[in-house]
N, C-alpha and C positions, 0 to 999 in steps of 0.2 A: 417074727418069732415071738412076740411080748403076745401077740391073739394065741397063739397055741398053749392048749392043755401043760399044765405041768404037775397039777396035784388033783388027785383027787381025793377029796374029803368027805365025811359024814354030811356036811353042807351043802357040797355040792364041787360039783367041776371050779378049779381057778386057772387064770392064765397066768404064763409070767408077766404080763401088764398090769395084774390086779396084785399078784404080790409083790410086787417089784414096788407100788403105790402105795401100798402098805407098811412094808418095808422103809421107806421115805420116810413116809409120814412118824412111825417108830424113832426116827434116828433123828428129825425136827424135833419131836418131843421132848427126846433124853441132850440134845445139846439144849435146848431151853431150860429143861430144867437142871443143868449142870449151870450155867448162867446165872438160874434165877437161886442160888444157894447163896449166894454172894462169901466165900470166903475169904478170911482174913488171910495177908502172907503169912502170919506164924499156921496157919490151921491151913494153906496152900501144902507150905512144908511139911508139917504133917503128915498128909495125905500123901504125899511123895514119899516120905523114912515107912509108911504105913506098906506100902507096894515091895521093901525090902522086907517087913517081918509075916509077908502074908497075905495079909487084907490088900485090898486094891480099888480105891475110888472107882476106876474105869469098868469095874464089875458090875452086869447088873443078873437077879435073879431072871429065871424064866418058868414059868406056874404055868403050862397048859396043855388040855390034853390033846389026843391025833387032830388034829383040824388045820385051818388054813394057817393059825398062827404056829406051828409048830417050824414052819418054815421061814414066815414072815418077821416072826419077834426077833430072834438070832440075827437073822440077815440087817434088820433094824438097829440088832443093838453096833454090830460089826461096822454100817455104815459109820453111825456113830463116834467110830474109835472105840468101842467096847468091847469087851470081851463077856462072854456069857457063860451062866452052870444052871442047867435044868435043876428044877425042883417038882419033888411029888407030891400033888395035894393029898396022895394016900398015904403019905406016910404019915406018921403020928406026931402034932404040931410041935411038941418039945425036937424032935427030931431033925425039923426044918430049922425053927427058931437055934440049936446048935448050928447048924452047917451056915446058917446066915451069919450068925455071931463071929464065926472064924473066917468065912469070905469077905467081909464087909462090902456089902455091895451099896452101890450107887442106889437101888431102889430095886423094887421087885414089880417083873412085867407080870401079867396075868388076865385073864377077860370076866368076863359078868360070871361066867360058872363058878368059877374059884375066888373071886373079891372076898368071901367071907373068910376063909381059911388063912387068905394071903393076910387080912387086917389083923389076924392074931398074931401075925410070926414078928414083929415089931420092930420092920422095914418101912418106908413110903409104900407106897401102892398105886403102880400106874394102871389102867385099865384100857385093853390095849381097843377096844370098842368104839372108847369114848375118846382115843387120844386118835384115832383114825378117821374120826368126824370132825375133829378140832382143829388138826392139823393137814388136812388136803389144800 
């Protein structure tokens, strides 16, 4: 089943083998870099009363458009233990930068098309290209 078709993209045909590898790779990423934050127990805590008023460390953004990550980021962050909210790089960056402010995410996924839009909204910015050559 992982050789058969499951999306077809502007890219090109994926299988679920390719995004399933993707996907992996995503969900290595975002535990390493939940690892590599190092917080302190009182800022642990925090992050824990933060998930009662709203905001939720385990969030991450998702910035991309129809393509193979559309499928692959989510399922990434999911592995992860994450929970995901789409975001539009159409819409107008004060717009994003609210809705980031009030989800507080863990970092925002995104690929080479959108990295510039994503470095204004004033999250981290993972690039989901370059974290899938890094982390296979």
């Amino acid at each position: 089943i992982k050789a058969r078709a499951m999306l077809i993209a502007p890219e090109g045909t994926c299988t679920f083998g390719e995004i399933l590898i993707n996907a992996e790779s995503i969900a290595r990423a975002l535990m390493s870099h939940r690892q590599q934050q190092r917080l302190s127990p009182q800022e642990e805590n925090d992050h824990e009363l933060a998930s009662f008023k709203g905001g939720h460390p385990k969030v991450v953004g998702v910035m991309v458009s129809p393509s193979k990550w559309i499928v692959a980021a989510p399922l990434g962050a999911w592995l992860a233990g994450r929970g995901d909210f789409p975001l539009d790089a159409g819409h107008p960056v004060e717009r994003i930068q609210k809705m980031t402010q009030d989800a507080k995410p863990q970092c925002l996924l995104t690929t080479r098309q959108h990295a510039q839009v994503a470095g204004m909204i004033g999250c981290e910015v993972l690039v989901l290209e370059e974290i899938c050559s890094q982390y296979r």
